[in-house]
C-alpha positions in Angstrom: 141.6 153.4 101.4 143.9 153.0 98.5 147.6 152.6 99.0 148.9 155.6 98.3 152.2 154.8 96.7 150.7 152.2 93.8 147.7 154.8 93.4 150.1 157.7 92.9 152.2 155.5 90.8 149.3 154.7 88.3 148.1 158.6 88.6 152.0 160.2 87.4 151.5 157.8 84.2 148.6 159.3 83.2 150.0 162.3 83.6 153.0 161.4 81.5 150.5 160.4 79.0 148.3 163.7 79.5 151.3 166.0 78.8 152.2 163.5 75.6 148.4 164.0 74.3 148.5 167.5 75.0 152.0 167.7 72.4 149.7 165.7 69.8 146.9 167.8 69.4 149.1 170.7 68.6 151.0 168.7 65.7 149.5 170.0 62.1 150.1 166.5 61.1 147.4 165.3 63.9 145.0 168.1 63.0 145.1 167.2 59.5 143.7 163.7 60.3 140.4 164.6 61.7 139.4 161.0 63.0 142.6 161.0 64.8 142.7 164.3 66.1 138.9 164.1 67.6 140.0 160.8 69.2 142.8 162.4 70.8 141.0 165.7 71.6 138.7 163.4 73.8 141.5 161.5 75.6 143.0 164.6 76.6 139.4 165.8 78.1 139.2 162.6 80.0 143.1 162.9 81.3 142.7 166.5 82.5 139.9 165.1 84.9 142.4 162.7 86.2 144.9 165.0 86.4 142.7 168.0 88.2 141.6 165.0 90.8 145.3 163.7 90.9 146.5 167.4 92.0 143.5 167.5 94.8 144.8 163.8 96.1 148.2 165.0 96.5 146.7 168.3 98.2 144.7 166.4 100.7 147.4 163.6 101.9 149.6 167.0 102.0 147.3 168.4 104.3 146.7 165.3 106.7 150.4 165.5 107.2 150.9 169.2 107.7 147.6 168.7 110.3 149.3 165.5 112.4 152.6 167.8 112.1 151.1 170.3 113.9 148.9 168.4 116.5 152.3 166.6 117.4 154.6 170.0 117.3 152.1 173.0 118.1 151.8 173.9 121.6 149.0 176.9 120.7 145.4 175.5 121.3 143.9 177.9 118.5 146.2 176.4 116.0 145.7 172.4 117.9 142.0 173.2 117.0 142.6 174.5 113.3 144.6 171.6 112.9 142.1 169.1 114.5 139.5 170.4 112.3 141.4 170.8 109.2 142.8 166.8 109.7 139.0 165.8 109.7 138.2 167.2 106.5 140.7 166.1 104.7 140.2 162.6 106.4 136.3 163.0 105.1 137.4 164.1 101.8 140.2 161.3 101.0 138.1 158.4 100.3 135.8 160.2 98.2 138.6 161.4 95.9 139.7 158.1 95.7 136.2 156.6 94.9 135.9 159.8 92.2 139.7 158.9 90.6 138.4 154.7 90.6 135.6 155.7 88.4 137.3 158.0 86.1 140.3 155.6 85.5 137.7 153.1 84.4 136.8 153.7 80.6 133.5 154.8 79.9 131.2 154.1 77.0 133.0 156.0 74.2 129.9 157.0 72.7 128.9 159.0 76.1 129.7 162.4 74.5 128.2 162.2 71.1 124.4 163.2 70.0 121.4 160.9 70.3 118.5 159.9 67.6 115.9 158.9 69.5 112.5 156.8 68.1 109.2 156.7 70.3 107.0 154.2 69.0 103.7 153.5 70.4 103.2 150.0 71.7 100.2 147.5 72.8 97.2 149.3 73.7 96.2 150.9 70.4 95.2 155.1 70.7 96.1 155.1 74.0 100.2 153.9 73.3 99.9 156.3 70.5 98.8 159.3 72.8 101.2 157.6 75.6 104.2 158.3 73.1 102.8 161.8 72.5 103.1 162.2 76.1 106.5 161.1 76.5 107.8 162.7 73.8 106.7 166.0 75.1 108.6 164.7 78.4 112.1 164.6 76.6 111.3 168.4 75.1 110.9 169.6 77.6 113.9 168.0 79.4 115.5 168.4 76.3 114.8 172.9 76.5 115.7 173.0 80.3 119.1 171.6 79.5 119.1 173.8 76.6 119.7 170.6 74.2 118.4 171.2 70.5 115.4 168.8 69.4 114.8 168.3 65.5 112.3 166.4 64.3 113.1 164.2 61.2 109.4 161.9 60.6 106.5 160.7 62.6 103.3 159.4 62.0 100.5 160.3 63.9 97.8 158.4 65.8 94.2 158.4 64.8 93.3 159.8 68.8 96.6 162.2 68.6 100.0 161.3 70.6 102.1 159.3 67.8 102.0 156.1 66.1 105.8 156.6 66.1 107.8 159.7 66.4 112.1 160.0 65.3 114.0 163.2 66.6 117.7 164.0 67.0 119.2 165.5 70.4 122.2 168.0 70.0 124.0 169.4 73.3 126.7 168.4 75.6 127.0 164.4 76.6 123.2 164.0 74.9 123.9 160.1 74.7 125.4 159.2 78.0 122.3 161.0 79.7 119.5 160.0 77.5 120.5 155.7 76.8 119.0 154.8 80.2 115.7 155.6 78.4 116.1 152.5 76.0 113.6 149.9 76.5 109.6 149.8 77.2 108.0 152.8 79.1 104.6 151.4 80.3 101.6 153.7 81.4 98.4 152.9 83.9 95.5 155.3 83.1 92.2 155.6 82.0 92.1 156.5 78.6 90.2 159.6 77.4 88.3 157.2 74.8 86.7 154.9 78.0 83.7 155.4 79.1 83.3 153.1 82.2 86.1 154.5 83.5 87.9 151.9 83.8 92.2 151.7 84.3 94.1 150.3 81.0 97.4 149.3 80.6 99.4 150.6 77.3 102.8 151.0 76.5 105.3 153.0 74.5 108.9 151.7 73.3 111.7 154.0 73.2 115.0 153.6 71.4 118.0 155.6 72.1 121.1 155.8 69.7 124.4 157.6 69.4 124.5 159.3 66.6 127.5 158.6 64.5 129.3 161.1 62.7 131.2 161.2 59.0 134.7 160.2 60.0 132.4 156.9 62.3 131.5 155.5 59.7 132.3 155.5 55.2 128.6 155.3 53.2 129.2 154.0 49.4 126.5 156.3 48.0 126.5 153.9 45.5 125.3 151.2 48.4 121.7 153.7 48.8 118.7 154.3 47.1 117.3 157.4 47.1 113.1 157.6 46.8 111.7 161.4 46.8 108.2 161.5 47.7 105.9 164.2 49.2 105.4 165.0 52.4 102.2 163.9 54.3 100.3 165.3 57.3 100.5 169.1 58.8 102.8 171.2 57.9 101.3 174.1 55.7 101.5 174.6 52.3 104.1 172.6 50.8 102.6 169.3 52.4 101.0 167.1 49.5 102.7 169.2 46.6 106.4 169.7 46.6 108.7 166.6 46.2 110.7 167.2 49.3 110.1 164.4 51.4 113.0 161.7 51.6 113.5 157.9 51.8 116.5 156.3 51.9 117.7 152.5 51.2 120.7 151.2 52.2 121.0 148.4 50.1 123.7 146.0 52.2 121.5 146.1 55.4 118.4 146.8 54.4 117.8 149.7 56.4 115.7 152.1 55.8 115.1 155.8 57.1 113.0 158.6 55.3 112.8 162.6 56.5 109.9 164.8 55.1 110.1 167.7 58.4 112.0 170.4 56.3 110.4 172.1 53.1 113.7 171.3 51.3 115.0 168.2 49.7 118.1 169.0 50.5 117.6 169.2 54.3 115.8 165.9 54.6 118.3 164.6 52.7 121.1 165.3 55.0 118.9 164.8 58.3 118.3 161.1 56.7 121.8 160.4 56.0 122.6 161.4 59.9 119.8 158.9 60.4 120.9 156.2 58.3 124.5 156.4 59.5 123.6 156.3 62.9 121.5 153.6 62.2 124.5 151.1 60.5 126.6 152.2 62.9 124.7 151.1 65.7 124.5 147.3 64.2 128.1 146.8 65.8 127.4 149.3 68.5 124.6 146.7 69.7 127.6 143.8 70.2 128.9 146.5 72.8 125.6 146.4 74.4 124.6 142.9 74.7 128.0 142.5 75.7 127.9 144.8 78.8 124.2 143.4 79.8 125.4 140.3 80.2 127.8 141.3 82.6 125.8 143.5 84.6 123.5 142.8 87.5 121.0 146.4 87.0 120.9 146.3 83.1 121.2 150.0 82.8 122.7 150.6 80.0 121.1 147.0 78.4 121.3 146.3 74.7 117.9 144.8 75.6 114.9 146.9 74.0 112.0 144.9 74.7 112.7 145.0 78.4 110.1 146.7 80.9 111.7 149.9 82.0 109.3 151.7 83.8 105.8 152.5 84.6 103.5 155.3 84.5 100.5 154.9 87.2 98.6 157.5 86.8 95.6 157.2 89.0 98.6 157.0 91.7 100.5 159.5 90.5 103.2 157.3 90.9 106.5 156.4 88.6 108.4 153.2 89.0 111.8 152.2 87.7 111.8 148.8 87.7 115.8 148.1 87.2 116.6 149.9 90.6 113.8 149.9 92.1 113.3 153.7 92.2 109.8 154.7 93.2 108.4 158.7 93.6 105.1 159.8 93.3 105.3 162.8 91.6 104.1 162.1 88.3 102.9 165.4 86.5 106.2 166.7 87.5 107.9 163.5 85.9 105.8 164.2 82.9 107.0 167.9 82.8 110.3 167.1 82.1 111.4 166.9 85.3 113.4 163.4 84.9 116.8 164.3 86.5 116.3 162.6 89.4 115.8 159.3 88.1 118.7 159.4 85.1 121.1 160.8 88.0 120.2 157.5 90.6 120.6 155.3 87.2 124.0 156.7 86.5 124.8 156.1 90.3 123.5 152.2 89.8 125.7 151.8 86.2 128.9 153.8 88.1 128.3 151.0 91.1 128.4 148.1 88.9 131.4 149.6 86.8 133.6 149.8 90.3 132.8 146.3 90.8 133.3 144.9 87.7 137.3 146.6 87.6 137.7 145.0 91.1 136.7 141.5 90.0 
C-alpha cells in the first residue's frame, strides 16, 4: 500500500499542473501553434485520468474512515453491518486504485494514440507465406471493422497461389498504434498447404511490421528532397488498371526510402496516401532508437524494436495459437483467424504494464 501522504503529495501536483494545461489550451496564442497545442491537448487527456483516479483515492480512504468511525461510535447493528461491509470494499478497492494511478503516472509510449501503417509481407515458405499473409491480413480487417477502425489500402503485390507477396494498409480509429505494435515481428503458421498432395504439415511464415503514423507538424519533408515517378497501376482494379498514369512512387532522396501508392484511380490520392507513407516511414528511423532502447530493458520484449523475432504461431492441424513472448496458448484458432484477437493484445498489454511498474520501482 502506498503511503498516503507522499502519494497525495505527488497526485495535488499534477493537479496543479492539470488546471495550468487546462488555461493553455484556451490561449489563442497556444491554438495558433498547432504542434504545441496538440502536444498539450494530449497532456491534458492523460492528467484528467489522474485526476478522475486522484478524486476516487481521496473518496475511498474517506470512506474507510467514515466506516472505522462508525464501527467504533455506532451502537445500531444494521448500521455496524453497513459499515463492516462498506470498510471491505473500500479496503478491496484501495490497492487497485493505487496499482491503476502507478501505471498512469508512468509515461507511456507517446506514439500510443496516433494511427498505424501496417506492412504484411510473406516470408519463407514460398505460395504458402503468401496465402499465410492473405490470411492474416484478413485477420486485422476484420479486427480492424469490429472496432470500427478504418482500413485503406495503399499497394500490394499479390502471390502467384493468392494471399499476398506483400500487402501495406493504413489503420484510422482511436489508440490504432498502442493496440496494433504488439503485432510487430514474425507470425509463423503450421498447415498443410492447399498445393500438397501427400498431405503433409509445412511450416511458413509471414512478417508483419507495425508503425505510427506520423503526421505533418511530426515531421518537415523538403519536397525538393523527393522524386516523384508516376506510373500505371497493375493488377485488378477495373478499368483504369494498365491505362491511366495514376499510380505513384516516391523517392526520398536523403534516406533512400521508397514508398509507391497505385489503390486510388487518382494521382492525386496516391499521392497524398504515399506522402503519409513516406513520412511515417522517416519518421520511424529515430522512432526505432526508442524501440531498441526499450527491448533492451525489458524482460517480455513486447513492444520490441526487434522485427525478425518469432512472435507467434499458427498450428493449424491443432487448432492451436501460441504467443511465444508470454507464453499464451488457446486453441481456438478459426476464431483467432476471424478477428477475434482481443484476448491476446489485452494479456500482452497486461505483460508490457507489468514490466513498466517494475522498471519505475527499480
Amino acid at each position: 500500500m502506498a503511503d498516503n501522504d507522499t502519494f497525495l503529495e505527488k497526485l495535488n501536483g499534477l493537479l496543479n499542473r492539470f488546471e495550468e494545461v487546462s488555461t493553455f489550451i484556451t490561449d489563442p496564442e497556444v491554438i495558433a501553434d498547432q504542434k504545441r497545442f496538440v502536444k498539450l491537448t494530449k497532456e491534458y487527456h492523460d492528467l484528467e485520468c489522474i485526476v478522475k483516479a486522484r478524486q476516487e483515492y481521496i473518496l475511498v480512504y474517506k470512506g474507510i474512515d467514515e466506516a472505522k468511525e462508525i464501527l467504533k461510535n455506532e451502537v445500531d447493528p444494521e448500521m455496524k453491518e453497513y459499515a463492516r461491509e462498506e470498510l471491505l470494499n473500500y479496503q478491496k478497492r484501495l490497492p487497485e486504485i493505487e496499482e491503476e494511478i502507478k501505471l498512469l503516472l508512468i509515461p507511456g509510449d507517446p506514439q500510443d494514440d496516433k494511427n498505424a501503417i501496417m506492412e504484411i509481407r510473406g516470408g519463407t515458405g514460398g505460395n504458402e507465406a503468401a496465402i499465410f499473409a492473405g490470411d492474416l491480413f484478413r485477420m486485422y480487417s476484420k479486427y480492424c471493422e469490429n472496432k470500427g477502425w478504418k482500413v485503406e489500402i495503399t499497394s500490394y503485390t499479390e502471390g502467384t497461389s493468392g494471399g499476398y507477396k506483400e500487402i501495406i494498409f493504413s489503420v484510422s480509429g482511436n489508440k490504432v498504434y498502442g493496440t496494433l505494435k504488439y503485432e510487430s515481428g514474425v507470425h509463423r503458421v503450421q498447415r498443410i498447404p492447399a498445393t500438397e498432395t501427400q498431405g503433409r504439415v509445412h511450416t511458413s511464415a509471414a512478417t508483419v511490421a507495425v508503425l505510427p503514423e506520423a503526421e505533418e507538424f511530426d515531421i518537415e519533408l523538403n519536397e525538393n528532397d523527393i522524386r516523384t515517378d508516376i506510373f500505371c497501376a497493375s493488377g485488378h482494379g477495373g478499368q483504369s488498371v494498365n491505362t491511366t498514369y495514376s499510380a505513384i512512387r516516391l523517392v526520398h532522396i536523403p534516406t533512400g526510402i521508397t514508398v509507391q501508392c497505385q489503390d486510388e484511380k487518382s494521382q492525386i490520392k496516391n499521392k497524398a496516401k504515399a506522402m503519409v507513407e513516406l513520412r511515417s516511414r522517416i519518421y520511424n528511423m529515430e522512432y526505432q532508437k526508442y524501440l531498441d532502447e526499450i527491448s533492451g530493458k525489458r524482460k517480455t520484449m513486447v513492444s520490441t524494436g526487434d522485427r525478425s523475432a518469432k512472435i507467434r504461431t499458427y498450428n493449424f492441424p491443432q487448432g492451436r495459437i501460441t504467443d511465444h513472448r508470454i507464453n499464451y496458448t488457446i486453441y481456438n484458432l478459426s476464431a483467432f483467424m476471424s478477428g477475434d484477437i482481443q484476448d491476446c493484445i489485452d494479456h500482452l498489454i497486461i505483460a508490457e504494464n507489468a514490466e513498466r511498474l517494475k522498471e519505475s520501482e527499480l
